[in-house]
C-alpha positions in Angstrom: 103.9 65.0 91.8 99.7 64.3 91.4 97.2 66.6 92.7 93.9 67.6 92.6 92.2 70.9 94.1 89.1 70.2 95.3 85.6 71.6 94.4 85.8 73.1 97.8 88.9 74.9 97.8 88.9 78.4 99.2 90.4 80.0 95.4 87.2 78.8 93.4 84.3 81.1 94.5 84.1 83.9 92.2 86.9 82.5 90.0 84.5 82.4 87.9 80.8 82.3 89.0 79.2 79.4 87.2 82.0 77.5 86.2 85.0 77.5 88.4 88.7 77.1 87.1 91.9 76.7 89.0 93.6 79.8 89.2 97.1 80.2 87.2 98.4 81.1 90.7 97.8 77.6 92.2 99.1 75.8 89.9 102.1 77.9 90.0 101.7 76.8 93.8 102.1 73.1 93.0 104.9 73.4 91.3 107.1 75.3 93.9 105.9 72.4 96.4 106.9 69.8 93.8 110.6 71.4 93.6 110.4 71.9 97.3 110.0 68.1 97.7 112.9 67.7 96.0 115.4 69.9 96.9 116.2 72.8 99.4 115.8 75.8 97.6 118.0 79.1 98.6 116.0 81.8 99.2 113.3 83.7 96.9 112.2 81.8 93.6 111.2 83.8 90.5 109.6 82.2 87.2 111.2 84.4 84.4 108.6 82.6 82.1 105.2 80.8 82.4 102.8 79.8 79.9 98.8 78.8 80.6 97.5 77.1 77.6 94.8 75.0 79.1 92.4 75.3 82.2 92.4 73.1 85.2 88.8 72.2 86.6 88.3 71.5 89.9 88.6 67.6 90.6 90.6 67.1 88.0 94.2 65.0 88.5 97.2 67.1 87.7 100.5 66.6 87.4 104.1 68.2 87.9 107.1 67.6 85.9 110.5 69.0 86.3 113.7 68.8 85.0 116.8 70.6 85.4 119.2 71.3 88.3 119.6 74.7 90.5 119.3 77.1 90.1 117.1 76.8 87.6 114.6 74.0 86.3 111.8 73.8 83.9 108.1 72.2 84.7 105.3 71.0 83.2 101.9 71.0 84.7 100.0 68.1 82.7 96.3 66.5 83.2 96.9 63.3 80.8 98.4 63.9 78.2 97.3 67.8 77.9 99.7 70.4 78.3 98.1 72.7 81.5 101.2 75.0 82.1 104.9 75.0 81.0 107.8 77.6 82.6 110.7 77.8 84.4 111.6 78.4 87.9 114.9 80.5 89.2 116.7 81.0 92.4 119.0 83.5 93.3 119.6 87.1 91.7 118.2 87.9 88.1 
């Protein structure tokens, strides 16, 4: 799943004065409504373990990539070729 966040999106002002960057937060957005897409999930999600090692910019195309099944898969948040933001998402109890 593609997406860009707009220069106008409600998260950027003060994140950070000057020159904006997509919170960790979205992103993490994106990729529950990428799973969501694709499957009905049951109940709460957790992410046991994310990883940010790239900003997004505003404008920008991202995408999501997932694999696994439930109740737990793996993403990758990607702009290109560039690795944005890699985890894993969990339903059900810890």
């Amino acid at each position: 799943m593609s997406f860009v966040i707009t220069t106008d999106h409600p998260c950027l002002p003060g994140h950070f004065p000057g020159r904006p960057l997509v919170p960790g937060v979205v992103l993490l957005d994106r990729v529950i409504a990428a799973l969501e897409a694709r499957h009905v999930l049951p109940g709460p999600v957790r992410l046991p373990q994310v990883k940010f090692l790239q900003p997004l910019l505003p404008g920008e195309t991202a995408r999501v990539e997932l694999e696994g099944a439930a109740p737990r898969w793996r993403f990758r948040v990607l702009r290109g070729d560039v690795l944005l933001a890699t985890g894993e998402v969990a339903t059900g109890a810890p």
